[in-house]
N, C-alpha and C positions, 0 to 999 in steps of 0.2 A: 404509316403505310402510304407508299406514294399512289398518286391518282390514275385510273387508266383515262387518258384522253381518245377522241371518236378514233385516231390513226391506228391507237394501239388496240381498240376492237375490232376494225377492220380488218387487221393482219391475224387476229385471235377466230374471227368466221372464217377468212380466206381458211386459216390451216384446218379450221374444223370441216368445214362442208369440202373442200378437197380429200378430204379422208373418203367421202361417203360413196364417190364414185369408185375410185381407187379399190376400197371395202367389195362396193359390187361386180366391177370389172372383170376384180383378179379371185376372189374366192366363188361367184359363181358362175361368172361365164368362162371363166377361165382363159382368159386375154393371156396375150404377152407384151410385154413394149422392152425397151433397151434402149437407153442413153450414153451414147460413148464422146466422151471427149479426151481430150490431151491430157487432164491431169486425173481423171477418175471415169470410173463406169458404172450405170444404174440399170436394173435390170428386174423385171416383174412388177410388183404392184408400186414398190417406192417409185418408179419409173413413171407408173402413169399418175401417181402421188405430185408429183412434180409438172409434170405435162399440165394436169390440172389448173394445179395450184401458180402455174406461168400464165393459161389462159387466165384466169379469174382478175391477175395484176394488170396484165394486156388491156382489158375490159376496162378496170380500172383507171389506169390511166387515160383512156380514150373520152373517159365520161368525165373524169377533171378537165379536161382541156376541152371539154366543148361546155363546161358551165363556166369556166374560166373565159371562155368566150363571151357566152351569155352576158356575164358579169361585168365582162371591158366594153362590150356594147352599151350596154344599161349607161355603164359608169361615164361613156361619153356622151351618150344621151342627156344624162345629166348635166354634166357640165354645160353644155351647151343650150341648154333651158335657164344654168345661172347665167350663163353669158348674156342669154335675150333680157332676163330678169334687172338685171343688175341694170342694163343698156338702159331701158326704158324706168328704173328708179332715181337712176342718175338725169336723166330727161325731165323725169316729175320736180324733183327735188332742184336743179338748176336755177340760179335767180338768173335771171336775164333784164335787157332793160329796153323802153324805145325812148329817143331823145331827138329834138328836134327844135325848130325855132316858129315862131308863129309872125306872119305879119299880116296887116300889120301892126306895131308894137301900141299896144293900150294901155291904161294906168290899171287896169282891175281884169287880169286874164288869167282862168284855171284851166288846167287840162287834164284830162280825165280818162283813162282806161277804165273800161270796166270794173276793176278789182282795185284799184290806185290812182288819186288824184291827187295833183300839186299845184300849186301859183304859179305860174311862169314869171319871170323873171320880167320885171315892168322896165327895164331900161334896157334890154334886149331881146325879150320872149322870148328866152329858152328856158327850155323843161326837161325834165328826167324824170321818167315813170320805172316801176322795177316792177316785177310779177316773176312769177315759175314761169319758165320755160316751156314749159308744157300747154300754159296758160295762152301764151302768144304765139301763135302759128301766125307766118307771114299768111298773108291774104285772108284771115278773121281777124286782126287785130282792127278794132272802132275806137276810136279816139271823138272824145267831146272837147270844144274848146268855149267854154263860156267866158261872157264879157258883158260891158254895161248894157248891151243892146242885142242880148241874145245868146243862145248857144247853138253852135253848131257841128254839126257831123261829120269826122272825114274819116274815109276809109282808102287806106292805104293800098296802091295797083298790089298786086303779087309778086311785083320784082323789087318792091321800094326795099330799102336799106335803111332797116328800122332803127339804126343805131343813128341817123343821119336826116331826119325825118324836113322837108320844107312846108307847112302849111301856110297857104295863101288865104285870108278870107277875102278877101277883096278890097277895093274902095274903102267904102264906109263901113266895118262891120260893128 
């Protein structure tokens, strides 16, 4: 026995409860209505049987298409929560890097971000740090650069090109 699904109990109220006006209309107040068209004509209570049963789908229809709305609202709502979502996971998850050169060049220099530290390179002092993306925001990135005779702090302007870094320590460091 096949299943009724919600559409086909809908259209099973629509006809029942269209009956019940139609029932009161025509046997006791004793209406008349009259449906004429081109290919047929309805006339007494089947008439207002139908009249009814027109409004009720009318209704119908009106109430799908504004939760269908609802619906397409929501559903771009959504989307566009995974869009911010996704923006800022992909941000988190990004390795990014800062690199740069240190002088001047010493036999024993490490450099250090907060989260990753490397040797530089004793016959050039260059280095390559790598962290999330999330991690190095231009103008909070602190870099350590230790050596036989100290370590020291630089913090990079806001506009430096971290990909490109020049650290001076001066003279003697």
């Amino acid at each position: 026995m096949p299943s009724i699904t919600s559409n086909d109990f809908v259209l099973i109220l629509f006809a029942l409860v269209s009956l019940v006006p139609a029932f009161v209309l025509f046997k006791f107040l004793e209406s008349t209505a009259i449906i004429k068209k081109k290919n047929y004509q309805a006339g007494g209570a089947i008439a207002g049987y139908i009249i009814v049963l027109a409004a009720l789908f009318a209704v119908k229809v009106k109430l799908e298409a504004t939760g269908r709305d609802a619906v397409n609202a929501e559903l771009k709502q959504s989307e566009s929560r995974y869009a911010e979502l996704l923006s800022q996971y992909k941000e988190a998850t990004t390795r990014s890097s800062v690199a740069g050169t240190v002088r001047p060049v010493g036999r024993r220099m490490r450099v250090a971000l907060a989260i990753d530290d490397k040797p530089a390179d004793t016959g050039t002092g260059a280095f390559r740090l790598t962290a999330l993306q999330s991690q190095i925001k231009e103008g909070t990135a602190v870099l350590y650069v230790e050596t036989d005779k100290g370590t020291y702090a630089f913090i990079p302007p806001m506009e430096t090109d971290l990909q490109n870094l020049s650290i001076d320590l001066g003279p003697n460091p």
